[in-house]
Residue, then its C-alpha position, 0 to 999 in steps of 0.5 A: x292120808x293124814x294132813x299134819x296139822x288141823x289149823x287153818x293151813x291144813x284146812x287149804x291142804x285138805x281143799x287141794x287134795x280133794x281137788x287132786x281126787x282124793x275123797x274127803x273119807x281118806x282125809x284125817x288130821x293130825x295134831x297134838x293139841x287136845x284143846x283143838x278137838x272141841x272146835x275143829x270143823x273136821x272134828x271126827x277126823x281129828x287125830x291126836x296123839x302119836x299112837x293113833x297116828x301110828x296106827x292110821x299111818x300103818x292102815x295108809x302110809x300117805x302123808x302132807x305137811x299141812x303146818x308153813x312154819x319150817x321148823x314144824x315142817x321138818x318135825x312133823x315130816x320126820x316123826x311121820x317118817x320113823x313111822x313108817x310113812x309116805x310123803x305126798x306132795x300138794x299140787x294145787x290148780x292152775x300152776x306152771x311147773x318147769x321144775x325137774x327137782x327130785x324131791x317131794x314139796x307142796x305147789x299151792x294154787x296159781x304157782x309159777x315154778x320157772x325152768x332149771x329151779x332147783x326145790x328141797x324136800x318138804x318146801x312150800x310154794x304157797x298161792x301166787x308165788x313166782x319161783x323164776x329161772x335158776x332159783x334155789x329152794x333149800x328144804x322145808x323153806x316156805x315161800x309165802x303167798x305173792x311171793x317173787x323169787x328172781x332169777x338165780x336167787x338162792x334160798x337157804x334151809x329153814x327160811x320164811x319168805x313172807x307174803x308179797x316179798x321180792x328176792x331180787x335176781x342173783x341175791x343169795x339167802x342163807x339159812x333159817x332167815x325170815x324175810x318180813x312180808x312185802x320185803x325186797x331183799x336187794x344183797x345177800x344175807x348170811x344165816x339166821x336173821x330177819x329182814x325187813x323193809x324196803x330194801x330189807x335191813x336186819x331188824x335182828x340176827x339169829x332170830x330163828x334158831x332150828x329147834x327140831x333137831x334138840 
């Protein structure tokens, strides 16, 4: 199984795939900058370079998304896919999940996933969100830690919810939108653009452009 990504996320990644049983010998990381093959802690299982990735991938096709930056979320996930691999989900201890989403995503520890929530591919639930009743996750959002999502709140594609952020009940999110850590995002908002404070207010507009795809 390869984790996408050998920095610090990736390294939380690798703890909730052991504690779902997988042994540490079938874990490696990918990732394409050389300068970190000197100082990883898992340095002998680093892996760099597409080719090698290929390779790995066609010995055992499992992989997990181990970067939170949406963009390099959806990158990651469709080079590894044209390669032929296989997208796992994390599934960290402790969580409640009332979902029935049909799409593969990552739950990190102490999780709530409320009933009749709807959640995108490759999206990240990171430790101590609250994704309540009705909500709508767009794919490969991340919603950061301590994060609370209200129920019937909407989160477009492509969105940072940063740590300790509110979505109030209802409120709709569109797409590539970075919500500032500890904001509370009172009305809707439309695409592109960063919100910040108490209640949030757009600090700039199409701040967060998709890149992945040009």
């Amino acid at each position: 199984m390869v984790v996408l990504g050998a920095g610090g996320h990736g390294l939380e990644v690798k703890a909730s795939l052991i504690q779902m049983g997988i042994p540490q010998s079938e874990i490696y990381f990918f990732d394409d900058n050389l300068e970190k093959k000197n100082n990883h802690p898992d340095g002998e299982s680093l892996i760099l370079g597409e080719k090698k990735l290929k390779e790995v991938l066609q010995k055992d096709s499992r992989f997990v998304l181990g970067v939170g930056n949406p963009l390099f979320r959806k990158a990651l996930f469709e080079k590894s896919i044209a390669l032929g691999g296989t997208h796992i989900g994390v599934k960290g201890e402790f969580i409640i999940n009332q979902s029935y989403s049909k799409h593969i995503f990552d739950l990190f520890p102490y999780v709530f996933l409320g009933p009749e929530t709807r959640v995108g591919k490759g999206v990240l639930i990171n430790t101590r969100a609250h994704v309540h009743h009705d909500c709508e996750v767009g794919d490969f959002s991340e919603i950061g830690p301590g994060a609370m999502l209200l129920g019937g709140s909407k989160i477009g594609t492509l969105c940072r919810i940063g740590a300790g952020a509110v979505i109030l009940p209802g409120v709709t999110i569109g797409d590539r939108v970075v919500v500032g850590a500890g904001a509370v995002v009172t009305k809707d908002q439309g695409d592109a653009r960063t919100l910040v404070g108490i209640p949030a207010r757009i600090k700039s507009i199409d701040s967060f452009k998709d890149k992945s795809s040009t």
